[in-house]
Each structure stands twice: as C-alpha cells, then as structure tokens.
C-alpha positions as CSV (number, residue, x, y, z in Angstrom):
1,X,-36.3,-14.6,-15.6
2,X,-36.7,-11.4,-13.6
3,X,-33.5,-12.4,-11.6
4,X,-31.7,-12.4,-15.0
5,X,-33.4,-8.6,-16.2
6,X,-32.2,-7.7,-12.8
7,X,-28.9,-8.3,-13.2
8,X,-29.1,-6.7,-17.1
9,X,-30.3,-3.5,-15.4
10,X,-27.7,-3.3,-12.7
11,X,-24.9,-4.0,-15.6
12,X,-26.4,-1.2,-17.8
13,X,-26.4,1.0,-15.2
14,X,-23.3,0.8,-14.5
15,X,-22.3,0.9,-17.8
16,X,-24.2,4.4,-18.0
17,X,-22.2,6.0,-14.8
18,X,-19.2,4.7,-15.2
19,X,-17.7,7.2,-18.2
20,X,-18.9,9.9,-15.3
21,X,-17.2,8.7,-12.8
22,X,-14.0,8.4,-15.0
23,X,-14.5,12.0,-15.9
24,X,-14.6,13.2,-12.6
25,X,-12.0,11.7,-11.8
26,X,-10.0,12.7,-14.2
27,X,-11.1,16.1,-13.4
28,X,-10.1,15.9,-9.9
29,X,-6.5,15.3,-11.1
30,X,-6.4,18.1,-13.5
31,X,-5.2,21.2,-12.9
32,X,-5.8,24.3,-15.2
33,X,-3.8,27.0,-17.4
34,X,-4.6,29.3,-19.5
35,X,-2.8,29.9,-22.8
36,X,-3.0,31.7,-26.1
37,X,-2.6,30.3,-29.6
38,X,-2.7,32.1,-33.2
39,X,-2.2,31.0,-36.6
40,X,-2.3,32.9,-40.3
41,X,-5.4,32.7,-41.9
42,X,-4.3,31.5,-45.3
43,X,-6.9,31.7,-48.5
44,X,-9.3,33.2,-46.4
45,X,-9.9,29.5,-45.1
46,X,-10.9,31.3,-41.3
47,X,-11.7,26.9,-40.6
48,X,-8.4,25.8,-41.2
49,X,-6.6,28.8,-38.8
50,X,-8.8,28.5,-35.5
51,X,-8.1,24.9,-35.9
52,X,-4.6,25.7,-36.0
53,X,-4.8,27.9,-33.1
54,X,-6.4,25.8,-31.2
55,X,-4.3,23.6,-31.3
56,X,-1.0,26.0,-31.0
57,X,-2.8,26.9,-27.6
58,X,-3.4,23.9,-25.9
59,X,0.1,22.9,-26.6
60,X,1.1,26.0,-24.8
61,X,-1.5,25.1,-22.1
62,X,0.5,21.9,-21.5
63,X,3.6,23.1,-21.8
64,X,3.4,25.5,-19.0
65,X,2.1,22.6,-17.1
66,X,5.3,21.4,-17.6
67,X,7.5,24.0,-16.7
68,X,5.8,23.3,-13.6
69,X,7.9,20.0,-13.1
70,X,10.9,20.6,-14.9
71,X,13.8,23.1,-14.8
72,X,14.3,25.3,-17.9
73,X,17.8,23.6,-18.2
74,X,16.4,20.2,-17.8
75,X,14.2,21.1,-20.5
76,X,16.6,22.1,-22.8
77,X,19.1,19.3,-22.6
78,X,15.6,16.9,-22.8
79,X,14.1,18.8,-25.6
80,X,13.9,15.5,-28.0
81,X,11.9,13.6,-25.2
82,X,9.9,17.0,-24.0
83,X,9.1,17.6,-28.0
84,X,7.7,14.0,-28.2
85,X,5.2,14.8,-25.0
86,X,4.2,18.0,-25.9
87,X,3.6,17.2,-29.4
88,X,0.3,15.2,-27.8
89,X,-1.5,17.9,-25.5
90,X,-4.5,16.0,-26.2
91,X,-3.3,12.7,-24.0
92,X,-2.9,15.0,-21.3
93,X,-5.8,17.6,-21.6
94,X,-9.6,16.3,-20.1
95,X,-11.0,19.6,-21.6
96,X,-10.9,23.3,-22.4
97,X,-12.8,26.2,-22.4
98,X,-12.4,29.4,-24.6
99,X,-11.8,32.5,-23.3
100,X,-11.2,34.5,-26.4
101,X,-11.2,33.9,-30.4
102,X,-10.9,35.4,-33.5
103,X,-9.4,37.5,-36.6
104,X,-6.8,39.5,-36.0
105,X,-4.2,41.5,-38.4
106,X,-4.7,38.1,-40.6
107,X,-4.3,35.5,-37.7
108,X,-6.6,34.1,-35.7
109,X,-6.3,34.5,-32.1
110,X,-7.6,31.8,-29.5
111,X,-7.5,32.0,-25.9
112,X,-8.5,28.7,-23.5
113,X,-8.2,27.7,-20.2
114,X,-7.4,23.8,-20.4
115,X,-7.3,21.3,-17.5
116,X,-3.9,19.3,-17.8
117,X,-4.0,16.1,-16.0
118,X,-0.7,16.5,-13.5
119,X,0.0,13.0,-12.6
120,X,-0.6,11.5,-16.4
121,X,2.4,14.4,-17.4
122,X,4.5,13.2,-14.5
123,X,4.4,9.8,-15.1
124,X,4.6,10.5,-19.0
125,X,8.0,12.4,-18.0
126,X,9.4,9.5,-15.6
127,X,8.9,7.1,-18.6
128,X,11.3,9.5,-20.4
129,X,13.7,9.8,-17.6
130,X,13.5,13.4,-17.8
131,X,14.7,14.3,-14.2
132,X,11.8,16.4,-11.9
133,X,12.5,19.4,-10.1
134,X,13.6,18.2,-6.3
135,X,10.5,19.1,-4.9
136,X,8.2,17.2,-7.4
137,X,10.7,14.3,-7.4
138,X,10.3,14.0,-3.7
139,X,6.1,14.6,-3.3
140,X,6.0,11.9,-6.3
141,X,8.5,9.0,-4.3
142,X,6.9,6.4,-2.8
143,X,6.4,7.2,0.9
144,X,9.0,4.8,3.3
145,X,7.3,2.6,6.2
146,X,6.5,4.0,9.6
147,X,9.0,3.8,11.8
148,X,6.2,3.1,14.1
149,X,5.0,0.1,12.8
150,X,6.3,-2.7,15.0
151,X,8.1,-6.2,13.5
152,X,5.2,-8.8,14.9
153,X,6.5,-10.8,18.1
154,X,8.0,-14.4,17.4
155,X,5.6,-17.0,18.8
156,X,7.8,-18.8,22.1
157,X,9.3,-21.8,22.7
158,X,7.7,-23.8,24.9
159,X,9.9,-24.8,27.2
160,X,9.9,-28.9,29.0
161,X,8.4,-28.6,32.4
162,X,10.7,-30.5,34.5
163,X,9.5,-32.1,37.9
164,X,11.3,-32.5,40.7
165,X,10.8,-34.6,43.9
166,X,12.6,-33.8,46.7
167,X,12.7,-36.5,49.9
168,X,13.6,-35.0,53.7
169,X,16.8,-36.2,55.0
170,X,15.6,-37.5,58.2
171,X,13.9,-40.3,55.9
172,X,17.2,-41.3,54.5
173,X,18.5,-44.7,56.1
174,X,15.6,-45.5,58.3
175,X,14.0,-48.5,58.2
176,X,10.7,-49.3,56.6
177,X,10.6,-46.4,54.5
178,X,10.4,-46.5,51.1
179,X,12.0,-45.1,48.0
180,X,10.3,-43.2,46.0
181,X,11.8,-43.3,41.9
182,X,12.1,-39.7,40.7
183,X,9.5,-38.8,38.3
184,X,6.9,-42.0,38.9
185,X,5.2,-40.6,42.5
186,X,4.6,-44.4,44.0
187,X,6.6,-46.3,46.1
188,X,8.6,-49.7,45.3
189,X,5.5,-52.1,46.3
190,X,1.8,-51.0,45.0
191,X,0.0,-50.7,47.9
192,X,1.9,-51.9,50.9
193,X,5.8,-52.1,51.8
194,X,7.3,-55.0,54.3
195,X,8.7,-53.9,57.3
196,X,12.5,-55.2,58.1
197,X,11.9,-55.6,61.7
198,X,9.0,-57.4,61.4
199,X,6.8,-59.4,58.9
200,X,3.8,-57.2,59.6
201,X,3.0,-55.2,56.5
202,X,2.5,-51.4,56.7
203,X,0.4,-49.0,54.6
204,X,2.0,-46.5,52.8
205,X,0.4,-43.9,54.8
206,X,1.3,-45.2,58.0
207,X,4.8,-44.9,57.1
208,X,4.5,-41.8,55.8
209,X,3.5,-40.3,59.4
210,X,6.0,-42.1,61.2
211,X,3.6,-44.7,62.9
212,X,5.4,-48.0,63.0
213,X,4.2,-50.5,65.1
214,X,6.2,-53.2,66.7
C-alpha cells in the first residue's frame, strides 16, 4: 500500500512540473519583437478595439519574425502560404508583454513585446515550401557525418596454418632410417624400425643419432 501512494506521488509530481518545463522550454526557443497594433474604436465599445489591436500587433510581432527567414521577394511570390501562417500568430507566440495601450484620435493603440518561437515558424514555413534565406536554409540542414569518423575494421580471415616437415638430405637413401609421412610426426613402425643389415631391432632414437650397431 505505501509502495502504491508512492508511486501516485511521484506521477503527480510530475504531472505538476511538467507544464513548467514545457514552458521553459518553449521559452528558450523563443525569440522576442516588439510591434505595434491599432484599431477604430467603433460605438464607443473601447473592449472590442484593444482586442482588435491586440491582435493586429502580435501579427505584426510574428510577421517581422518572419522577415527574419524569408526574403521580401520570396514573400511576395508566397503571400497565399505566408497569409495562411501569419493569420495564426497565436501557434507561434509563448507570450507577450505590453508596453503601451490605449485611446488615441478614435483608435486604440497597443504596443507588446511577444516571444515568437523561431524553430516552430521555420518548420511551419518548410511545410509550406516557402524557400529560406541561404543562411537560415543552411544553419537549419541537417549537419553531414564527420569525415573523421572511421568505417569499423572488417574482422580477418583466419588463415589454415600449414605445417611443414622438412628431412636432411644426408638421411635420404641410408639404411635403417625411417620415413617419416608429412603431417603425422611418427615413423612407419610404432615404436621400433628393423634394421636391413641385421635382424636386430633399433629404437627410434638410436637411429635418429646415427648409432647403429652391427
């Protein structure tokens, strides 16, 4: 029982801190720009125009964000795709602070400073295939391998040992020594080889050292 509230606490907590993290994160991506928005106060409804406003400037927020990555002739030969992107600044905006607002010669005026998530606009672009200025285009391709790296080493054949015996030439011919088949290390007879001037058996080793008695 207390091993199960154990894990329940662990899985809140990080239930808890997670959001943070995300936030943070997303912060750490963002990059900020400050932009002005306005909008006629209609009816007297002062609500309706700040809202409008607001709005007005964080899409100017993003959009100079984007002029960041893309040429102004790219833009304008995109502008159905870039329209679609920047009619969202919210997707791409973690948050804003305002500078400046209110009433002004029947507008209302809103300044904010708004953090605009780079890579979530970059990729949102690359979906689009709206081409990136060369230096964005090249910071945002995958990096190549390391030339260093070296290709792992095949594993070697073994190779067949091969033995070889090799008998001196002044044993060739002579009498009472024996052959020795290439590869087997014993001679023709087990343990003892018969002499063919005599009926007296010889060790091995005997022969061997040249001692051959009559």
């Amino acid at each position: 029982m207390q091993v199960r509230r154990r894990w329940l606490v662990i899985a809140v907590l990080l239930v808890m801190t997670f959001p943070a993290w995300q936030e943070e994160h997303a912060l750490a991506q963002a990059q900020a720009f400050v932009a002005t928005g306005q909008a006629r106060i209609i009816g007297g409804n002062i609500n309706l125009a700040q809202q409008r406003a607001l709005e007005a400037a964080l899409r100017f927020a993003l959009e100079a964000a984007l002029n960041t990555l893309v040429e102004p002739a790219v833009k304008v030969e995109y502008a159905a795709e870039v329209n679609k992107i920047l009619a969202r600044p919210r997707n791409y905006i973690t948050g804003y602070t305002v500078l400046l607002r209110g009433p002004s010669r029947g507008n209302f005026v809103i300044r904010v400073q708004a953090a605009v998530r780079m890579d979530a606009l970059t990729n949102a672009l690359v979906t689009a295939q709206v081409p990136l200025r060369t230096d964005v285009a090249r910071v945002t391709q995958p990096a190549a391998p390391s030339p260093t790296q070296a290709t792992p080493a095949a594993t070697p054949t073994p190779r067949p040992l091969v033995l070889m015996v090799v008998i001196p030439e002044t044993h060739l011919g002579k009498p009472g020594v024996p052959t020795l088949p290439v590869g087997t290390g014993q001679p023709t007879n087990e343990d003892s080889l018969q002499s063919s001037r005599g009926s007296r058996t010889l060790p091995v080793r005997e022969q061997e050292n040249g001692i051959c008695g009559r």
